[in-house]
C-alpha positions in Angstrom: 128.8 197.4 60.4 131.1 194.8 62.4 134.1 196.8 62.7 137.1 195.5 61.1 138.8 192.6 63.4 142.6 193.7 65.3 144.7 190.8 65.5 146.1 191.9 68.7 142.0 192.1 70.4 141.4 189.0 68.7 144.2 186.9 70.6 143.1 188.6 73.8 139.9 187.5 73.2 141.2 183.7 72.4 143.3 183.9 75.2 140.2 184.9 77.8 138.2 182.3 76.3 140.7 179.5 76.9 141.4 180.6 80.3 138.0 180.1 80.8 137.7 176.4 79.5 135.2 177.9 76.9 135.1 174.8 74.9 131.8 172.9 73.8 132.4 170.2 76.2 132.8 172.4 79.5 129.6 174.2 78.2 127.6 171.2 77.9 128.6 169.8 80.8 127.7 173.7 83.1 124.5 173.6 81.6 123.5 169.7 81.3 123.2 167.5 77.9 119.3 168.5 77.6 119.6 172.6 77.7 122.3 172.1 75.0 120.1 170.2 72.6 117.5 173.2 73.3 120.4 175.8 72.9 120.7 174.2 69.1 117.0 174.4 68.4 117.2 178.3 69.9 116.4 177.5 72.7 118.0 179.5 75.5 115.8 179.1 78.9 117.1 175.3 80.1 120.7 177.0 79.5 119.7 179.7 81.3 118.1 178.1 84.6 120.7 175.2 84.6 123.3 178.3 85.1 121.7 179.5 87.7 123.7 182.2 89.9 126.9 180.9 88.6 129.8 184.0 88.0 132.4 182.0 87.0 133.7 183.2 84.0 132.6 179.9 82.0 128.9 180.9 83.1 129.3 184.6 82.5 130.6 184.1 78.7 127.9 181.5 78.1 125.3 183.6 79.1 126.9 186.3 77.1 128.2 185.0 74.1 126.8 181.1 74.1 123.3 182.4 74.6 123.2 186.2 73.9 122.1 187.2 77.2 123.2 190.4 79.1 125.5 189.7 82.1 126.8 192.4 84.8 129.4 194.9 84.0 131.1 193.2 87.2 131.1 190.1 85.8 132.0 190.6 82.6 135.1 192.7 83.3 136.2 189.7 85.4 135.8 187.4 83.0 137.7 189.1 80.3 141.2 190.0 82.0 143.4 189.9 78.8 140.6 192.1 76.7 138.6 194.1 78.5 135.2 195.6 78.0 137.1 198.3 75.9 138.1 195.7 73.3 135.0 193.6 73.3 133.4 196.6 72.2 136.7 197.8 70.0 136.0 193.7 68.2 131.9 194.6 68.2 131.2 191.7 70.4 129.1 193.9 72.9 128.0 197.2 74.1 128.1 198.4 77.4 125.2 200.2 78.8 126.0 201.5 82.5 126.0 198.3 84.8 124.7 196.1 82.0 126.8 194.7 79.1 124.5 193.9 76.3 125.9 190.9 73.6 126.0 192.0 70.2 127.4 188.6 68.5 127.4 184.9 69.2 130.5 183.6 69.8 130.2 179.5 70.1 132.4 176.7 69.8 132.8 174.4 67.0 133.9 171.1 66.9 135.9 169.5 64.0 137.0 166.1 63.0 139.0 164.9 60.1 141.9 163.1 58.8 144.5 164.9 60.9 142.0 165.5 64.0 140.3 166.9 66.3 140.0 170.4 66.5 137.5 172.9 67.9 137.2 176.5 66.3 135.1 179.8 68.3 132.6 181.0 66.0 131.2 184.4 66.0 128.0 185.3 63.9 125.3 187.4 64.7 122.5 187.3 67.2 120.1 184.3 66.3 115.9 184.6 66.6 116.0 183.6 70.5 118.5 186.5 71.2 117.1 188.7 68.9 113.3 188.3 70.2 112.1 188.4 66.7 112.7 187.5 63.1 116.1 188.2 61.8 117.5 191.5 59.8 118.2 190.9 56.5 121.9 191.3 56.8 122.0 188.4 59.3 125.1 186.5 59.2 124.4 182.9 60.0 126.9 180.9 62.6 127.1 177.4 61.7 123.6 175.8 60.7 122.5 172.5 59.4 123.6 173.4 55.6 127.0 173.7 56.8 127.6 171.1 58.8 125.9 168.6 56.3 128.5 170.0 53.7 131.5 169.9 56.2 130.1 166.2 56.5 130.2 165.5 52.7 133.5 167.2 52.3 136.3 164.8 50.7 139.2 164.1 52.3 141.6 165.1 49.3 144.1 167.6 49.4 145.1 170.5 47.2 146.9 173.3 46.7 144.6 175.8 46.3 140.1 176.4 47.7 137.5 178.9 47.0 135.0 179.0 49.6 132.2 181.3 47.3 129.5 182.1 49.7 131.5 182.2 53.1 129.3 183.7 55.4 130.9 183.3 58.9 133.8 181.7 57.6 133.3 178.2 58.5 133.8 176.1 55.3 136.9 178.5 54.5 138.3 177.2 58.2 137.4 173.4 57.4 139.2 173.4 54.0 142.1 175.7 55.1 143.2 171.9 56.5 143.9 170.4 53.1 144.6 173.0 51.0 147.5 176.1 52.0 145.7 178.6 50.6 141.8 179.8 50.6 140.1 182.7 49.1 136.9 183.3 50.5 134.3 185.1 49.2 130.8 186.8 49.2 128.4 189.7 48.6 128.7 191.0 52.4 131.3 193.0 53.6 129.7 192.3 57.2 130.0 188.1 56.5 133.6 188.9 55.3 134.8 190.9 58.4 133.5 187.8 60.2 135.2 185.8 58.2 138.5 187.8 59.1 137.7 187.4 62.9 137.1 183.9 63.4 140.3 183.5 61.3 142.4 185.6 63.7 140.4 184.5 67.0 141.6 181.3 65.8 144.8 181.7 65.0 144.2 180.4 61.0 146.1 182.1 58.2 146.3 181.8 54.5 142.8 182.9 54.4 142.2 185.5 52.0 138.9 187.5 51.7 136.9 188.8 48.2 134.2 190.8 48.3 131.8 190.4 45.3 128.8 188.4 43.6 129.1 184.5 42.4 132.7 184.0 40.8 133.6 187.4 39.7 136.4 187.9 42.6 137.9 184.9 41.1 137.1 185.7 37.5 140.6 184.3 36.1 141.5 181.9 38.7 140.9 177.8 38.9 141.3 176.1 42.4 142.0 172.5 43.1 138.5 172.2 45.7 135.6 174.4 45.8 133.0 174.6 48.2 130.0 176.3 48.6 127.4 176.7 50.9 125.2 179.0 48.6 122.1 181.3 49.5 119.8 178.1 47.7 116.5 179.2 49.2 113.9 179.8 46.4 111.9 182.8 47.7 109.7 185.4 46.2 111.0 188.4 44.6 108.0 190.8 45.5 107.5 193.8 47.5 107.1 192.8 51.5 109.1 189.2 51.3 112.2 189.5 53.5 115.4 188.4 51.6 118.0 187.1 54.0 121.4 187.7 52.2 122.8 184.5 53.9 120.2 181.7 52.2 118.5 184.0 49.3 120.6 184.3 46.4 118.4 187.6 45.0 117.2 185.7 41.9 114.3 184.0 40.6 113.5 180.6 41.4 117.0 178.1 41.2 118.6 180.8 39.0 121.0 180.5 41.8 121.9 177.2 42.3 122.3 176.5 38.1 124.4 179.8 38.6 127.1 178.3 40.3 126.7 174.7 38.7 127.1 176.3 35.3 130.0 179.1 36.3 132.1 176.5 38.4 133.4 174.5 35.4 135.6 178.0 34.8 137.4 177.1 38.3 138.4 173.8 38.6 141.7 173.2 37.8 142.4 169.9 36.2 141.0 166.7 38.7 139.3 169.9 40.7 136.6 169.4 42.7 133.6 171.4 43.8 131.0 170.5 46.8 127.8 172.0 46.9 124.5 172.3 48.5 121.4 173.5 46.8 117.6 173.3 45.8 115.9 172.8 42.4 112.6 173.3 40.8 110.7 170.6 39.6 108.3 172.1 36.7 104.7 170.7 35.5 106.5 167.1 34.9 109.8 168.5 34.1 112.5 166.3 37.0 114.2 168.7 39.0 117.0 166.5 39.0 117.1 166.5 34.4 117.4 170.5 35.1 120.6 170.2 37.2 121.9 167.8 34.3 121.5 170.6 32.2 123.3 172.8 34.2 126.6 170.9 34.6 126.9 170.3 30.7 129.2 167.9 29.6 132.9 168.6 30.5 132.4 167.6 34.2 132.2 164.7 36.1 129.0 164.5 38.4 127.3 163.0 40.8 124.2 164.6 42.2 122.8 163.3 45.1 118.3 164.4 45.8 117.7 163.2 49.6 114.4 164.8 49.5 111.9 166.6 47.4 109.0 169.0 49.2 105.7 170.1 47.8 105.2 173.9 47.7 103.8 174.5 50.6 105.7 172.6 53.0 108.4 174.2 51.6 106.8 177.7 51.8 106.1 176.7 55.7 110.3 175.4 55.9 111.2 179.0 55.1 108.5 181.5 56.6 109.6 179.7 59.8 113.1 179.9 59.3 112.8 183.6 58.7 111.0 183.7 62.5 107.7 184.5 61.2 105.3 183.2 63.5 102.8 180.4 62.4 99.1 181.8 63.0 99.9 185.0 62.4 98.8 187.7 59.6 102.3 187.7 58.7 103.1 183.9 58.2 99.8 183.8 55.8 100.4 186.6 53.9 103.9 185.2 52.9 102.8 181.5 53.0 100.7 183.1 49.8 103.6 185.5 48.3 105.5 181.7 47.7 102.6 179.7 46.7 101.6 182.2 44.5 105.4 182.6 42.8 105.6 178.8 42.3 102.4 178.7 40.4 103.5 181.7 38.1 106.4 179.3 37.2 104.6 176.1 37.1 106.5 174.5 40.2 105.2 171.2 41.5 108.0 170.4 44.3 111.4 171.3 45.2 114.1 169.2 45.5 117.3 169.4 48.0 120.8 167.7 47.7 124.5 167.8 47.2 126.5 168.1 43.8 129.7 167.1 43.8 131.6 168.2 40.0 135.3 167.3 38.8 137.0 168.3 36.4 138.7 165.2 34.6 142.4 165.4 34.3 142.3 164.4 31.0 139.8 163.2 28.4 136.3 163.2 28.5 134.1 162.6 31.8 133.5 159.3 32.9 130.9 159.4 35.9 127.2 160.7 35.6 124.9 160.1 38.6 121.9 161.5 39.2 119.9 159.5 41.7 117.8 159.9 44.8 118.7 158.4 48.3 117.4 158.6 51.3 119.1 157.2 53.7 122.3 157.8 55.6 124.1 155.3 57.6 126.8 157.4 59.4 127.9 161.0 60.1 130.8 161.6 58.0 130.1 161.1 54.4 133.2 162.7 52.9 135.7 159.4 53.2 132.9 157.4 51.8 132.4 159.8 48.9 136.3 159.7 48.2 136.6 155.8 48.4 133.4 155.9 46.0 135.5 158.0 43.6 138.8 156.4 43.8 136.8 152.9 43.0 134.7 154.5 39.9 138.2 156.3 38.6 140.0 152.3 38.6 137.0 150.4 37.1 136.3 152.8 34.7 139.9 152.1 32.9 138.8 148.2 33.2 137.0 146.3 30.1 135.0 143.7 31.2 137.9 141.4 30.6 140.2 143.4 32.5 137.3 143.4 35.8 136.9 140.1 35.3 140.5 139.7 36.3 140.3 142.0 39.1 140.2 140.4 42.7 137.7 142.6 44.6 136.1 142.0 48.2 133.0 143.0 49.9 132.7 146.1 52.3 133.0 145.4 56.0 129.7 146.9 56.7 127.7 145.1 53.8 125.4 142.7 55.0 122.8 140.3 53.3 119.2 139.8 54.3 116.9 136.9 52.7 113.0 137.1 52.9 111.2 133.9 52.7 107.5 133.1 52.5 106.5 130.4 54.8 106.9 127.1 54.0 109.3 128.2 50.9 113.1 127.3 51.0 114.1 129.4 48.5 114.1 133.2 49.5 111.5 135.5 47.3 114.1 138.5 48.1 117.4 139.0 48.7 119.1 142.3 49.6 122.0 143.6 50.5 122.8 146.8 53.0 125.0 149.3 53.7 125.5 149.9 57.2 127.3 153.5 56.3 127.7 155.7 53.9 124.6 156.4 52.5 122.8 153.2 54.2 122.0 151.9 50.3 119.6 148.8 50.4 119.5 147.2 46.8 117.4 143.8 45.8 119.7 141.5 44.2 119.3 137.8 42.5 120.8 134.4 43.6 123.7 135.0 41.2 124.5 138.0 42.6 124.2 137.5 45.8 126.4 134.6 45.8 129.3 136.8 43.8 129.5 139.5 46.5 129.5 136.8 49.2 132.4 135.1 47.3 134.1 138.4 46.9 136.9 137.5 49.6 140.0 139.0 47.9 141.1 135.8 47.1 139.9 134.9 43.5 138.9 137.2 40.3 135.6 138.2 39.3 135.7 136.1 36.4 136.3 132.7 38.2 134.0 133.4 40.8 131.1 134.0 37.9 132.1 130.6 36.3 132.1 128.7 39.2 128.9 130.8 40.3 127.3 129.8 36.3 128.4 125.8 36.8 126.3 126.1 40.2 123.2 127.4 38.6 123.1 125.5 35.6 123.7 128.4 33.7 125.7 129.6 30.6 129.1 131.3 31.8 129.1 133.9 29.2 125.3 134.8 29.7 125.9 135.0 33.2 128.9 137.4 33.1 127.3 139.5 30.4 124.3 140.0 33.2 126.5 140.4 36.3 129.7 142.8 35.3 127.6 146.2 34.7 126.0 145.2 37.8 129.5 144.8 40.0 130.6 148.4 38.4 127.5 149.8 40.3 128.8 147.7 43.4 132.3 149.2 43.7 131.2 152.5 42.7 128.5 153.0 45.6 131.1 151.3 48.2 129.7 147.7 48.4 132.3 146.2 46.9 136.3 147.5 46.7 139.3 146.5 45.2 141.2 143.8 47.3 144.7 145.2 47.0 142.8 148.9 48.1 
């Protein structure tokens, strides 16, 4: 067990690693921009030869701690001045074995943007597959992975007064929301996550970070927060004898029990306009959409909009997981569980498994007025979350509008909308016309002539409901007819960011 963090260790320890210039940029550039890409796909041996017989004490803690090599006892103890070997092994950051000190944690940085900033947190988890030298224990606490930096990406930007992070792990999500909210609770079914959680508070320098210990939302069982995120263990994996169960991505029930756990328990938490951010996987069942189950889960008291950016078949999904678990493709092993999942999907009658986000509100007052539940693919920039929040505060304004009242509204297009005609040769008329989203979700939707010209005309100069009459008198059509076809339309525009409110 990680032994429990002392404040006093972890600002020695913060203070060695700034004296050292331990920062992801220093790293990169010691080590060269190619050996870091490898370091993120685990990786370590570029790293490790571009370091070379370096001893400065950037080298000697990113052997140690960047890549989770040993180092010398000589070198180590020079590089840690403030906390000495002593309290690296007081904090269970290493062991010390004669002239060798042996890592027993990664501790890497993390970068951060947002609304207020820049900042970049350490991060300690445990050992990953390339330090380790084999597949992972099943108490492995993850550092920060894909999952979590996709939902860090699709985090809005709007503040409150109170978060739950359920599922913490490492702590990471707990750090990002601790910027918009003055108080977090944390929790999770791992007394080893949460004593990470604890460090890479202090090692930090973050406070109002309070850890839970305990399953789902019983730590919080009579408490609502204004944001919830959650990173949940969403991996759909066996429950038979010899399949590994990783606590940080397999939630110890069958199939998506999981996920629909926290859809269906989060409507308890969310104080009124709360929101909760999620990640997670669902079955799709001998027909049945995997995408109508979720629906099902949220119910009808919430606002939602669930996002699919991808569905897998069993076994590439089998293959996804049996990897990620550092079982070794070709192997007895790999096979034997390849079959263990293959064989649980068919019990259940799985055909694929979908993967997205679900973001749920609760409404301040009345009933809900948003339900998506859509696929997308694409993605036009890195940073979802102010795109998501614009999206919102667009749908929340049209949907108090009639049509009369958004046919008064002056709107304008998107600055990073553009249009795109198709013609066939020799034809002036174009057989297709789209337009495209250069962020958010990069959105490419087929539109008609009508259309088309609206959002072109959408300047913030006149309302919706002159443009469409001038638009009708063009096309020789009836005003009335024309409106009745293009306002439903224009509420899908402003709600998936094409067009926006002029005065916005």
């Amino acid at each position: 067990m990680l032994p429990e963090p002392d404040p006093t260790l972890c600002r020695a320890l913060a203070d060695d690693l700034r004296s050292a210039g331990y920062a992801g940029a220093a790293l990169r550039d010691a080590w060269g921009a190619q050996a870091d890409d490898a370091v993120a796909r685990g990786l370590r041996g570029p790293a490790e030869r571009a370091l070379g017989d370096r001893r400065d004490a950037l080298a000697v803690l990113g052997r140690l701690w960047g890549l989770g090599l040993e180092v010398s006892r000589e070198d180590a103890e020079a590089a840690m001045p403030a906390l000495s070997l002593d309290g690296a092994a007081a904090l269970g950051l290493l062991s010390v074995d004669g002239d060798r000190v042996v890592p027993a944690v990664l501790v890497r940085p993390q970068p951060f943007a947002d609304a207020d900033g820049e900042v970049e947190w350490w991060i300690a988890s445990d050992l990953d597959e390339a330090a380790l030298g084999g597949p992972l224990p099943e108490d492995h606490v993850l550092g920060v992975g894909g999952a979590s930096q996709t939902l860090a990406r699709l985090q809005l930007t709007w503040r409150g007064g109170t978060a739950l992070d359920l599922g913490t792990g490492c702590g990471i999500q707990a750090l990002r929301l601790r910027r918009l909210v003055p108080r977090v609770v944390a929790t999770d079914i791992s007394e080893r996550a949460l004593r990470f959680t604890r460090l890479n508070a202090l090692l930090n320098d973050v406070d109002g970070i309070e850890t839970r210990l305990g399953s789902l939302f019983e730590p919080v069982a009579d408490q609502a927060f204004d944001r919830v995120a959650s990173n949940p263990p969403f991996v759909i994996t066996p429950r038979v004898a010899g399949v590994p169960a990783y606590e940080y991505r397999d939630g110890g029930l069958e199939g998506d029990a999981l996920v629909a756990s926290v859809i269906t328990g989060v409507a308890a938490h969310l104080a009124p306009g709360g929101v909760a951010q999620s990640l997670g996987n669902w079955e799709y069942r001998d027909g049945e959409s995997g995408l109508d189950r979720v629906r099902e889960w949220v119910g009808p008291s919430l606002d939602a909009w669930v996002i699919e950016r991808e569905v897998l078949d069993p076994l590439a999904y089998a293959e996804l997981w049996v990897r990620d678990g550092g079982t070794v493709p070709g192997t007895p092993a790999y096979a034997r569980l390849i079959d263990a999942w293959l064989d649980d999907f068919a019990a259940r009658g799985v055909t694929g498994v979908g993967f997205g986000y679900v973001l749920l509100r609760r409404p301040l007052a009345g009933s809900p007025t948003l339900a998506r539940y859509e696929r997308v693919a694409g993605g036009g920039e890195s940073v979802f979350g102010p795109h998501l929040a614009a999206c919102l505060e667009n749908h929340d304004r049209a949907a108090l509008l009639d049509d009369e009242g958004l046919a008064s509204a002056v709107l304008r297009f998107a600055p990073d909308v553009t249009e795109a005609r198709h013609h066939r040769p020799g034809e002036e008329s174009p057989s297709v016309i789209e337009l495209r989203q250069g962020g958010g979700f990069a959105r490419t939707i087929e539109v008609d002539s009508a259309l088309a010209a609206l959002v072109g005309a959408c300047d913030g100069d006149l309302p919706v409901g002159a443009l469409v009459d001038a638009i009708a008198q063009l096309l020789e059509v009836d005003a009335t007819e024309l409106r009745a076809d293009v306002l439903p339309r224009v509420r899908e525009l402003i709600v998936t960011g094409f067009l926006t409110f002029a005065d916005a």
